[in-house]
C-alpha positions as CSV (number, residue, x, y, z in Angstrom):
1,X,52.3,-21.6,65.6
2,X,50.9,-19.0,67.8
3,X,48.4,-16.6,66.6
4,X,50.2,-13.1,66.1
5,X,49.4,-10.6,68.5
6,X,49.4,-6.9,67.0
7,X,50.5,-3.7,69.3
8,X,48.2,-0.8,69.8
9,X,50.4,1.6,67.6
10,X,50.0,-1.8,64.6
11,X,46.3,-1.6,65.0
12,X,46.2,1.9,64.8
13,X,48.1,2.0,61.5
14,X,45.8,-0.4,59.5
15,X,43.3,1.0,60.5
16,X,44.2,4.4,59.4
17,X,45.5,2.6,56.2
18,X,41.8,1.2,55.9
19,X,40.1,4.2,56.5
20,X,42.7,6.1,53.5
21,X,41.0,3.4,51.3
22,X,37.8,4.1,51.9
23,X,38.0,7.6,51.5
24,X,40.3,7.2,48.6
25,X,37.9,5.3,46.8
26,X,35.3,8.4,47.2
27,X,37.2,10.5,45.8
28,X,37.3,9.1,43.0
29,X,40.5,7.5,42.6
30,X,40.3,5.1,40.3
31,X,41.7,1.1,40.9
32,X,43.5,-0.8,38.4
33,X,41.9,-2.6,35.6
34,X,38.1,-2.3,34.4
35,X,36.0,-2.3,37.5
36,X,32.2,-3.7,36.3
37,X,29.8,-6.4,37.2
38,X,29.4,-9.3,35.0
39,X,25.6,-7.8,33.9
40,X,27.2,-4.7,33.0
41,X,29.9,-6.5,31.3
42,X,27.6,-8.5,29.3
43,X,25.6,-5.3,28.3
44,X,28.8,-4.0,27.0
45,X,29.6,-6.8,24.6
46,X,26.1,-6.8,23.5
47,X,26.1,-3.0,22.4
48,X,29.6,-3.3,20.8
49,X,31.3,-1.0,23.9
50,X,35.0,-1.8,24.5
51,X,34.9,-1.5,28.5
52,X,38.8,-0.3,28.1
53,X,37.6,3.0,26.5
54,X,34.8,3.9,29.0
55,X,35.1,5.9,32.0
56,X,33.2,4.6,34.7
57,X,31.1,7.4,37.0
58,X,31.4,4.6,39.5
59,X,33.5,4.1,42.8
60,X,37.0,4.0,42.2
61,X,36.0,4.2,38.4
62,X,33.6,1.3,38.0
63,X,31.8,1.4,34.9
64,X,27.9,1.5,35.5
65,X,25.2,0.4,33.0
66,X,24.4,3.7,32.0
67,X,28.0,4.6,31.1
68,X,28.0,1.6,28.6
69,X,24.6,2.9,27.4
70,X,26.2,6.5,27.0
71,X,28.4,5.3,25.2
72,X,26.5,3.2,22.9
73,X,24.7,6.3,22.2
74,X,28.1,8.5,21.3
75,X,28.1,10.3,24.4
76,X,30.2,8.6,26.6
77,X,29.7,10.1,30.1
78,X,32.5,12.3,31.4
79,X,35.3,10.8,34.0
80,X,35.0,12.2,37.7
81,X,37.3,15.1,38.5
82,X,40.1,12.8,39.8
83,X,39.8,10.2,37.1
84,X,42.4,9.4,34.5
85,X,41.8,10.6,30.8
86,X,41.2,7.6,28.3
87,X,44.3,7.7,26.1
88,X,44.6,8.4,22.1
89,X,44.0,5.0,21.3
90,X,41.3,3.8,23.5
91,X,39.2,7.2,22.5
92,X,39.9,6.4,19.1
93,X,38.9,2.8,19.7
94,X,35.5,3.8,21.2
95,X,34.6,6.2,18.2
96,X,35.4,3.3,16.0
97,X,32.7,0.7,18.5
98,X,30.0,3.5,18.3
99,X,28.6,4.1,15.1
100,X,27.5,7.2,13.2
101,X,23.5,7.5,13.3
102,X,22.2,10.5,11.1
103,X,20.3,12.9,12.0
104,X,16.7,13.1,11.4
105,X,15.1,16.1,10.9
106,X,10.8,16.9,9.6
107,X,10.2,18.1,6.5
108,X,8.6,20.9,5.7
109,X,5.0,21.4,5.3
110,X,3.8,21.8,1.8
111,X,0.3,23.0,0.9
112,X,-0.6,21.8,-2.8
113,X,-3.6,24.0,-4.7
114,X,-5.6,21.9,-7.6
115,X,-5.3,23.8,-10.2
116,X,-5.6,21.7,-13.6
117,X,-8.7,21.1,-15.0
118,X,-8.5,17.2,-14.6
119,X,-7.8,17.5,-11.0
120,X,-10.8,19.9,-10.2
121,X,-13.2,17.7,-12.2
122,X,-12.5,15.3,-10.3
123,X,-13.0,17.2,-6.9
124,X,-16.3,18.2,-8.4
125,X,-17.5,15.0,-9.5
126,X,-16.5,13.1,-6.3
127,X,-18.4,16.3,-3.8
128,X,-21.3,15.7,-6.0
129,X,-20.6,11.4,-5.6
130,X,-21.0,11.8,-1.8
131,X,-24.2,13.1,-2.2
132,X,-25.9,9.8,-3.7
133,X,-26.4,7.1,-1.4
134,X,-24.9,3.6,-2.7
135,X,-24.9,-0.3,-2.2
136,X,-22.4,-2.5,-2.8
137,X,-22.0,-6.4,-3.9
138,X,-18.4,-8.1,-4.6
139,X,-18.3,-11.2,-6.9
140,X,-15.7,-13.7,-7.2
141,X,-14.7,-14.2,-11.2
142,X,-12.8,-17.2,-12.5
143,X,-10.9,-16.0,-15.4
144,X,-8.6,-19.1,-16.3
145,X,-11.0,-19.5,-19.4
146,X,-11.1,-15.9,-20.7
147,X,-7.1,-15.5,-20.5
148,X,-7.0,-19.0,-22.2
149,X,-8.6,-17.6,-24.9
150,X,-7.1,-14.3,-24.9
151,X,-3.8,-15.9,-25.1
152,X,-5.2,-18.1,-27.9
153,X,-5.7,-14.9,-30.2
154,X,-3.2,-12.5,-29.4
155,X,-1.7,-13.7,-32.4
156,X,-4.2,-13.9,-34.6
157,X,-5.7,-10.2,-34.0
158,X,-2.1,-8.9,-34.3
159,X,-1.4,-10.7,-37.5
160,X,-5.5,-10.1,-38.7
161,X,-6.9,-6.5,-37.0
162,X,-2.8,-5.3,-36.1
163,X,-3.8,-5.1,-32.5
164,X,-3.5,-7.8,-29.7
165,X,-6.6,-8.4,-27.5
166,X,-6.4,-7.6,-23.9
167,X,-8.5,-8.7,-21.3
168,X,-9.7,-5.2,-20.9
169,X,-11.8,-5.5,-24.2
170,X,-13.3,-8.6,-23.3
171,X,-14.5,-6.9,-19.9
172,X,-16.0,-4.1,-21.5
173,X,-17.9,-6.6,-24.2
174,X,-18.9,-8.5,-21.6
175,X,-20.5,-5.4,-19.5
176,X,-22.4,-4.6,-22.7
177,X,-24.0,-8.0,-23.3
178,X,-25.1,-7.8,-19.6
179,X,-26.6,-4.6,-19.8
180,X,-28.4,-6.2,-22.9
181,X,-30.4,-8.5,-20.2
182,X,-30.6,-5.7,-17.5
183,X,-30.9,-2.3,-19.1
184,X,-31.5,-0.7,-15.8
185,X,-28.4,-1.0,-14.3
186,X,-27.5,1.4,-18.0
187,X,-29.4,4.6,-16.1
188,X,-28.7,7.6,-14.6
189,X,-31.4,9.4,-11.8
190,X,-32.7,12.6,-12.6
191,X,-32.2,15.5,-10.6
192,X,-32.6,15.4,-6.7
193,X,-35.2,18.2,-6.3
194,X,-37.2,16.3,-9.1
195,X,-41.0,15.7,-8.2
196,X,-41.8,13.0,-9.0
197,X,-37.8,11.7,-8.9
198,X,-37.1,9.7,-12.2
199,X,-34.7,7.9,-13.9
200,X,-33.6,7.7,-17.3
201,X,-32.6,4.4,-18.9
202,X,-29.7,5.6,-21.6
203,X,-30.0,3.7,-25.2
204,X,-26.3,3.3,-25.6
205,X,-24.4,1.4,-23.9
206,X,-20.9,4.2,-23.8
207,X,-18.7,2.7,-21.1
208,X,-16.1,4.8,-19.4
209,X,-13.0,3.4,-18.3
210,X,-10.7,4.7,-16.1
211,X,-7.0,5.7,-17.4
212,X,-4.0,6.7,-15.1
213,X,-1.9,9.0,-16.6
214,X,1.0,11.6,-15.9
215,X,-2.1,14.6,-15.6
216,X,-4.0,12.4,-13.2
217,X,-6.9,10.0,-13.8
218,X,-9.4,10.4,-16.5
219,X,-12.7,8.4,-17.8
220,X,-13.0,8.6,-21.2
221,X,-15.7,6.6,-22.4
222,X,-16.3,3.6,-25.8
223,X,-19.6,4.6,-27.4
224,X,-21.8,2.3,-28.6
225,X,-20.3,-0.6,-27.4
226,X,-23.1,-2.8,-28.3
227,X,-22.5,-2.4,-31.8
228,X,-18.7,-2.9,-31.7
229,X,-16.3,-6.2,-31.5
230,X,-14.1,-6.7,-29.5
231,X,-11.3,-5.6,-32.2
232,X,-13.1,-2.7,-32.1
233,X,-13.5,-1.6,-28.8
234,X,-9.4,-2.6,-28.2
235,X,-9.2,-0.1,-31.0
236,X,-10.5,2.9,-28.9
237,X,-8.8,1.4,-25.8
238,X,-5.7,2.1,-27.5
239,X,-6.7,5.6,-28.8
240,X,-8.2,6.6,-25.8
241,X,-5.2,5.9,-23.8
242,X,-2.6,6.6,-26.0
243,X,-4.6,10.6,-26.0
244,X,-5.2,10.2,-22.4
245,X,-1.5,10.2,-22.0
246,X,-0.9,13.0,-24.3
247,X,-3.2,15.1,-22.5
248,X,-5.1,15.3,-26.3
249,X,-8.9,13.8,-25.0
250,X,-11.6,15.6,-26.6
251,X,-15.3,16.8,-24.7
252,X,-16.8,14.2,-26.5
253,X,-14.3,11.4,-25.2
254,X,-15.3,12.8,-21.7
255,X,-18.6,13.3,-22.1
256,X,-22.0,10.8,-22.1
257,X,-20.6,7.9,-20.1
258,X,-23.5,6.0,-18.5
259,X,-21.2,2.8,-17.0
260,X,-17.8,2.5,-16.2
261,X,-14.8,-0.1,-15.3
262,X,-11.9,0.6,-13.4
263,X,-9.5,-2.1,-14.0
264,X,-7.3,-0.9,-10.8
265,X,-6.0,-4.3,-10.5
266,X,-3.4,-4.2,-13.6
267,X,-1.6,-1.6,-10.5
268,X,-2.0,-3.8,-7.7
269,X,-5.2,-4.4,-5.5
270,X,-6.9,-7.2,-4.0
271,X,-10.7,-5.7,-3.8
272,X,-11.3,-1.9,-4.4
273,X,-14.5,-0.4,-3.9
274,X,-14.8,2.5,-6.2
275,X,-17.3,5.5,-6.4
276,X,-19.9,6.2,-8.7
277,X,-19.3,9.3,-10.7
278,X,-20.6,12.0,-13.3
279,X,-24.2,11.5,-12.4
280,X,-23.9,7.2,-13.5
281,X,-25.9,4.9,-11.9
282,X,-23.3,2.0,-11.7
283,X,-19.4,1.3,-11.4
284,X,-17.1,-2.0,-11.3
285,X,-13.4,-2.2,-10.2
286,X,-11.5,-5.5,-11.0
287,X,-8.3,-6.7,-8.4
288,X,-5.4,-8.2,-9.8
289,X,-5.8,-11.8,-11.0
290,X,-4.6,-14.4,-8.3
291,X,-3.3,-18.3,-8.6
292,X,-6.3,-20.0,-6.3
293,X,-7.1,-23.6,-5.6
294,X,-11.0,-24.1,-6.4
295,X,-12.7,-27.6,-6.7
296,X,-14.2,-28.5,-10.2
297,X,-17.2,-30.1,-10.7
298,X,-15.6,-33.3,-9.9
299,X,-14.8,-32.0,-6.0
300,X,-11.1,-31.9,-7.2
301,X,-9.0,-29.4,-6.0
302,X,-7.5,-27.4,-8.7
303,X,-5.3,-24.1,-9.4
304,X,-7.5,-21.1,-11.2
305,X,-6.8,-18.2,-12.0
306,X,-8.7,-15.8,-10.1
307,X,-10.2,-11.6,-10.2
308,X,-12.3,-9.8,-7.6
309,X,-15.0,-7.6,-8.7
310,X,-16.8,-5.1,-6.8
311,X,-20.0,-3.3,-8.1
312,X,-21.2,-0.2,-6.3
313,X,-24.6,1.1,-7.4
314,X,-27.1,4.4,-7.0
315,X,-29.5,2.6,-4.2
316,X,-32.0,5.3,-4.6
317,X,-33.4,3.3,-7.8
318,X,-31.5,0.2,-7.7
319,X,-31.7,-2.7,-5.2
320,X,-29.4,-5.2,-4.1
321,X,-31.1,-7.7,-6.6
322,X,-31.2,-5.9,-9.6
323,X,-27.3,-5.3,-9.0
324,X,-26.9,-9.1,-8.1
325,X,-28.9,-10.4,-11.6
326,X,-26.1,-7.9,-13.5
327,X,-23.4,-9.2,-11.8
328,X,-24.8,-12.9,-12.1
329,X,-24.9,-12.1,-16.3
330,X,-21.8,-10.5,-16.3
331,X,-19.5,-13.4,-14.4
332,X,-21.3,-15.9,-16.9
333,X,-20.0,-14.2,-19.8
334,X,-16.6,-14.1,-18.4
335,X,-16.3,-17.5,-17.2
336,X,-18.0,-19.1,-20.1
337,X,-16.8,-17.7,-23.5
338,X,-19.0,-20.1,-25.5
339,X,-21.9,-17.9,-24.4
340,X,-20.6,-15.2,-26.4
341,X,-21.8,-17.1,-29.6
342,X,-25.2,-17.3,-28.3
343,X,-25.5,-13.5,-27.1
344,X,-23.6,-11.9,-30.3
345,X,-25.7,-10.8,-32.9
């Protein structure tokens, strides 16, 4: 068929039709349906927005990636002037889509003053701590022996002494019997202005150890514990705590520590490095005993039961080796309980 030929006055018309459309659209009238890329589209279904219930800031209403962001975000951008209002049910929709994010807001600043008498000895004792210069040396302790036995006599001392044994008391013996080889590291250095400096070399082996309690954290110490069993120094591991928690210590439970033992890791910690305090010469902190593989003595991979232990020392009179021969006596009497019967008197 032949090609139809359109009059001037036809031309005329679509065009003017065309143009209407053009200038329609910016206006802001908006076309049927939801006009919006596939991108935006696919932005919508990944933040949950129902397209239906967003008014596009578009041409002719198309809905643009940051309307479908607005309105992720609860504040869905407002139509043009010429553009339809969402209905009931498609507003009601959208608030269903978004949801409800709280609001956030800082807390107030709070400025705390140390007041009890725990908290400001400790202040005091650590300002003086920073003013002796310490070394450090971390040992590795296989245990799997020393809870073996533990286990063993729970029973036993309950049943025997009315007390069960913890691993705490065997730590603190076996601190003693090392001092008993290397009664230097049981010292404390005179004062700083001193001339000549000095050290003393304290008889008694009274080791602190450190309690956590509702008042704070407090070093009471066992005196004497060379001359006590293991019964024995569980005993005042019990009293000790059980005052410590009742706020009841006396000056003499505080007082004339030379040594002490934070066993941090019954909380939770892999390696602490404690401070020394209260003019001692020497401090340990144990981790938390971990399930390692180790080889034997038969290059066989087995599971052990395994504590850190780190020693931090006064390095004004101690050296690294005099720490390191302590430590050295201290890990054999933990990893070999038979050398308890040779040591005990």
């Amino acid at each position: 068929s032949r090609p139809r030929r359109w009059s001037p006055h036809q031309r005329r018309s679509a065009g003017a039709s065309a143009a209407a459309a053009v200038a329609a659209a910016g206006a802001g009238v908006k076309a049927p349906g939801v006009l919006a890329t596939p991108k935006v589209r696919n932005l919508a279904k990944l933040q949950g927005v129902d397209l239906n219930a967003v008014a596009g800031s578009g041409a002719m209403g198309r809905v643009l990636e940051a309307d479908v962001l607005g309105a992720a975000a609860g504040s869905v951008a407002a139509p043009a002037a010429a553009a339809a209002a969402p209905t009931a049910a498609a507003a009601k929709g959208a608030a269903a889509a978004v949801p409800v994010r709280p609001v956030i807001r800082p807390g107030e600043d709070k400025v705390i003053e140390i007041t009890d008498a725990v908290g400001k000895g400790m202040v005091k004792s650590m300002n003086e701590a920073l003013k002796m210069p310490t070394m450090a040396l971390g040992e590795e302790i296989d245990m799997t022996d020393i809870l073996r036995l533990q286990k063993s006599l729970k029973a036993s001392s309950e049943k025997n002494y009315g007390v069960k044994v913890t691993v705490t008391s065997f730590m603190v013996k076996a601190m003693s019997l090392a001092l008993n080889e290397h009664p230097k590291i049981n010292s404390k250095f005179g004062p700083g202005d001193a001339n000549p400096p000095y050290y003393t070399v304290v008889g008694s082996h009274n080791i602190s150890i450190a309690i956590d309690t509702d008042y704070g954290l407090v070093v009471p110490n066992i005196k004497d514990c060379a001359n006590l069993s293991v019964i024995e120094i569980q005993n005042e591991i019990m009293r000790l705590a059980k005052d410590a928690k009742a706020n009841k210590l006396k000056v003499n439970d505080i007082m004339g520590g030379t040594i002490t033992l934070s066993n941090i890791g019954v909380i939770g910690t892999k390696d602490p490095r404690p401070i020394p305090f209260g003019g001692q010469s020497v401090i340990g902190a144990s981790g938390r005993t971990m399930v390692l593989p180790r080889y034997n003595e038969k290059m066989e991979l087995k599971p052990r039961q395994i504590m850190m232990i780190r020693w931090v020392a006064d390095h004004r009179h101690l050296d690294g080796a005099s720490l390191a021969r302590f430590s050295n006596s201290f890990k054999k009497y933990m990893e070999e309980p038979g050398e308890w019967l040779l040591a005990l008197r």
